[in-house]
C-alpha positions as CSV (number, residue, x, y, z in Angstrom):
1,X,83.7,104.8,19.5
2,X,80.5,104.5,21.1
3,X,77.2,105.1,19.6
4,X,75.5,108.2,19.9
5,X,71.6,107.7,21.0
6,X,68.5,110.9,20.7
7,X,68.1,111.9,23.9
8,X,64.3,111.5,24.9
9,X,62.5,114.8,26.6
10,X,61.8,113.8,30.1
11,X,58.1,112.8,31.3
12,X,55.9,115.4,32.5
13,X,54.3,115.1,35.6
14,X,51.0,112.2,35.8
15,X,47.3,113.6,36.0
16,X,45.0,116.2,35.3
17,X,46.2,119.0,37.8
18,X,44.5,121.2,40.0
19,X,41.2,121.3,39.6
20,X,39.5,125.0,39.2
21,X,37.7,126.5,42.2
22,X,34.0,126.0,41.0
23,X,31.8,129.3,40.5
24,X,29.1,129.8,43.7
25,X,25.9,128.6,42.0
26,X,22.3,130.8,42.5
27,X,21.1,129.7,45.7
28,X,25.0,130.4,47.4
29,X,24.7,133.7,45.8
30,X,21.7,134.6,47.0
31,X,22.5,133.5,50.9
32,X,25.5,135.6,50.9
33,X,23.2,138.2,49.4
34,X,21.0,137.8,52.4
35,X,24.1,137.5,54.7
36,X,25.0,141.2,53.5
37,X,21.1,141.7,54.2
38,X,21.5,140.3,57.8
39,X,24.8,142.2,58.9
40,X,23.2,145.5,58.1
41,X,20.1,144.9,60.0
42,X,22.5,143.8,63.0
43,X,24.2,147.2,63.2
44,X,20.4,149.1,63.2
45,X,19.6,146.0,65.8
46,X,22.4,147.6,67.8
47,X,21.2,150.8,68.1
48,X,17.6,150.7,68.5
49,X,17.6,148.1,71.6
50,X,20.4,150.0,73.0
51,X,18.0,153.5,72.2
52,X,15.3,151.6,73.5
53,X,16.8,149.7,76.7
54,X,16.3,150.7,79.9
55,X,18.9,152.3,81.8
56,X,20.5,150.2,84.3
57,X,20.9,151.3,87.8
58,X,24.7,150.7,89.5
59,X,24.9,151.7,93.7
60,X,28.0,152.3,95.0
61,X,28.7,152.9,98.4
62,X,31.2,155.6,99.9
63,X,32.2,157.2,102.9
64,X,31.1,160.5,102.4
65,X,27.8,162.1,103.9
66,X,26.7,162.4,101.0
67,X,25.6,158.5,101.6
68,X,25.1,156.7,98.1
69,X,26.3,157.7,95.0
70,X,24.2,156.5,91.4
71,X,25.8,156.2,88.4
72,X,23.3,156.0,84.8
73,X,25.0,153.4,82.6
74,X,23.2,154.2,79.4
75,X,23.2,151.1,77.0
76,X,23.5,152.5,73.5
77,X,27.1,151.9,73.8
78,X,27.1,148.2,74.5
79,X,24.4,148.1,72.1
80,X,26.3,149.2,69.3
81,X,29.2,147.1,70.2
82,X,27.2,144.0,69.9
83,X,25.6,145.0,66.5
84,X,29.3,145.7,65.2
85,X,30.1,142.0,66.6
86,X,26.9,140.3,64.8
87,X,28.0,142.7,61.6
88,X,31.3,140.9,61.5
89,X,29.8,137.6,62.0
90,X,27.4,137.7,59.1
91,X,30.3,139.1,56.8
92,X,32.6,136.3,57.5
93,X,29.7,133.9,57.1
94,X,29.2,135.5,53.8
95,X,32.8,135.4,52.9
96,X,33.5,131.9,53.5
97,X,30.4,130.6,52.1
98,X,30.8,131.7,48.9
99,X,34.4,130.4,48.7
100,X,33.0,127.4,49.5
101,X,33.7,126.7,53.2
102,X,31.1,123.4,54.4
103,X,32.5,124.2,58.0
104,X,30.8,127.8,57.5
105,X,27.4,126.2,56.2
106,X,27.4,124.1,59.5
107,X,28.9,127.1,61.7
108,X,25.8,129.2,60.4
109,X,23.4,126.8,61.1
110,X,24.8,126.9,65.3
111,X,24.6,130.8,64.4
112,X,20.9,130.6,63.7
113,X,20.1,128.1,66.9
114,X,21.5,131.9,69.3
115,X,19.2,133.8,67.0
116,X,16.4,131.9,67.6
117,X,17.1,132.2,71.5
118,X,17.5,135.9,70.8
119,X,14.0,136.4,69.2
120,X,12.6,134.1,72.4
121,X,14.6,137.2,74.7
122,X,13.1,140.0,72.3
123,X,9.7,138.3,73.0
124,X,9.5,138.6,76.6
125,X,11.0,142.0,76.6
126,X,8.6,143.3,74.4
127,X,5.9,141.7,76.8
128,X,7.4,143.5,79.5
129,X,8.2,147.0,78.2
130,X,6.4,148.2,75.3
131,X,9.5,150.2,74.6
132,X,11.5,147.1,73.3
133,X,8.8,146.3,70.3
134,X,10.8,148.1,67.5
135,X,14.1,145.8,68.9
136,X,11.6,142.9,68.3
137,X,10.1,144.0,65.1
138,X,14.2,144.2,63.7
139,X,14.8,141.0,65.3
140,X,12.1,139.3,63.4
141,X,13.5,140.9,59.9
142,X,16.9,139.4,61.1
143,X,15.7,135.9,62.0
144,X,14.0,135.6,59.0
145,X,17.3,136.8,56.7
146,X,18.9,134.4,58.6
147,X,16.2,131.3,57.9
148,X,15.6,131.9,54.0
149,X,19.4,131.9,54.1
150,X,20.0,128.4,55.7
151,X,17.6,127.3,53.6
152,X,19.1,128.2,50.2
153,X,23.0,127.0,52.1
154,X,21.4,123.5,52.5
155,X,19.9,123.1,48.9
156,X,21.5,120.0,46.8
157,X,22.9,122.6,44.4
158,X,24.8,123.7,47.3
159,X,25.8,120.6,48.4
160,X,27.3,120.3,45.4
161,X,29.2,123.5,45.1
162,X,30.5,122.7,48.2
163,X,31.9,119.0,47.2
164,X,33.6,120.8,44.6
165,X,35.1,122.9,45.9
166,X,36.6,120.9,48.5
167,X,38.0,118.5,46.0
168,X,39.6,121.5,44.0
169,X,41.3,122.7,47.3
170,X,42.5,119.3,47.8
171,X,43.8,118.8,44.6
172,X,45.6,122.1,44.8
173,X,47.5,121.3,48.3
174,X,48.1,117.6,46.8
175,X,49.1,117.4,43.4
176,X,49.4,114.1,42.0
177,X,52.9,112.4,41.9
178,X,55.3,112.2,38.5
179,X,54.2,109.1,36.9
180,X,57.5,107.5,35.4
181,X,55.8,106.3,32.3
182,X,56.5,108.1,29.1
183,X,54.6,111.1,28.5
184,X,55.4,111.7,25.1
185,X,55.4,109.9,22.2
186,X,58.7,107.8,21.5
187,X,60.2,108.7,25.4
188,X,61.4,105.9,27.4
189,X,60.3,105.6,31.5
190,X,64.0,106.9,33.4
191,X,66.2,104.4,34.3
192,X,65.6,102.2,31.2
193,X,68.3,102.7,27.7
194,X,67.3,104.2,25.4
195,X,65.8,101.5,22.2
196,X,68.7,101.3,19.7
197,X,68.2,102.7,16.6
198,X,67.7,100.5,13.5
199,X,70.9,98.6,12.1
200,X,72.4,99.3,15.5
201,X,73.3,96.1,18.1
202,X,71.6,97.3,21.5
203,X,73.6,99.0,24.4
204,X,75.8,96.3,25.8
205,X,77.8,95.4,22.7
206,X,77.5,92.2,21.3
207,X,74.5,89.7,20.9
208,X,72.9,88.7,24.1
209,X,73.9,85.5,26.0
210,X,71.2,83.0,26.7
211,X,71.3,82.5,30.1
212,X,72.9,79.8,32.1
213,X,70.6,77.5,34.2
């Protein structure tokens, strides 16, 4: 009759595990705080230039006596749109930075570079028509939401969150292989018999052979 061996639990799985998405520290909190600040102003943006715009002027031609026809395009309409747009844009922005997103860090800092060549376009309309100087003055409040939050995105404390949590994503899409070592205490690797127990010969029956050169 053959001997009976334990059997040995099987060996869990090698390495620490997924790491735990870190928490955003102070200065991420506070960008996506400004973020929030930014898309709000975007949507007033939106309807004060589009208040404050001009009207534009489209001809159209027809057969009629009547000889041209002129349409009023108002642009409070396009105006909001394009506040809506910039609304959603700081909200993702906020969103991704504070789950720790470097491409959004980088993708806000492009953001900021069309701001800035927004405010230059504020500038010279306000030269040109008084009208456009509240559009300008909300421009200015936007830029700067948008500067003090770059600023606080590139800190090192940021740069750190943001390490983190791209090694906890990684670890969480890769875990780490089964290691075939024992795992706990008296378990053999698989694919090795089991050790014989005391006062038992070892599997095979019989001493061993020396070998044969």
């Amino acid at each position: 009759m053959a001997a009976q061996y334990p059997q040995y639990p099987q060996p869990a799985p090698y390495g620490p595990g997924p790491l735990a998405p870190p928490a955003p520290p102070g200065p991420v909190r506070r960008a996506a705080g400004l973020m929030l600040a930014g898309a709000a102003l975007s949507v007033v943006y939106g309807v004060v230039a589009g208040l404050t715009s001009h009207s534009a002027m489209l001809y159209s031609y027809t057969s009629t006596p009547s000889g041209t026809t002129v349409h009023q395009a108002s642009f409070l309409v396009s105006g909001i749109i394009g506040g809506v747009i910039q609304c959603l844009l700081w909200l993702w922005m906020a969103w991704k930075t504070k789950a720790g997103r470097d491409w959004a860090r980088v993708l806000s800092t492009v953001f900021f570079g069309f701001m800035c060549l927004g405010l230059l376009a504020a500038m010279a309309a306000a030269v040109a028509h008084g009208s456009a100087v509240p559009a300008l003055l909300l421009t200015l409040v936007e830029w700067g939401a948008g500067l003090a939050a770059l600023i606080q995105l590139w800190r090192p404390e940021s740069s750190q969150f943001f390490t983190a949590a791209r090694h906890a994503r990684l670890t969480a899409r890769f875990p780490a292989a089964p290691y075939p070592g024992a795992a706990y205490p008296g378990s053999q690797p698989p694919g090795y018999p089991p050790a014989p127990q005391s006062g038992q010969p070892p599997q095979g029956g019989g001493p061993q052979q020396p070998p044969q050169w």
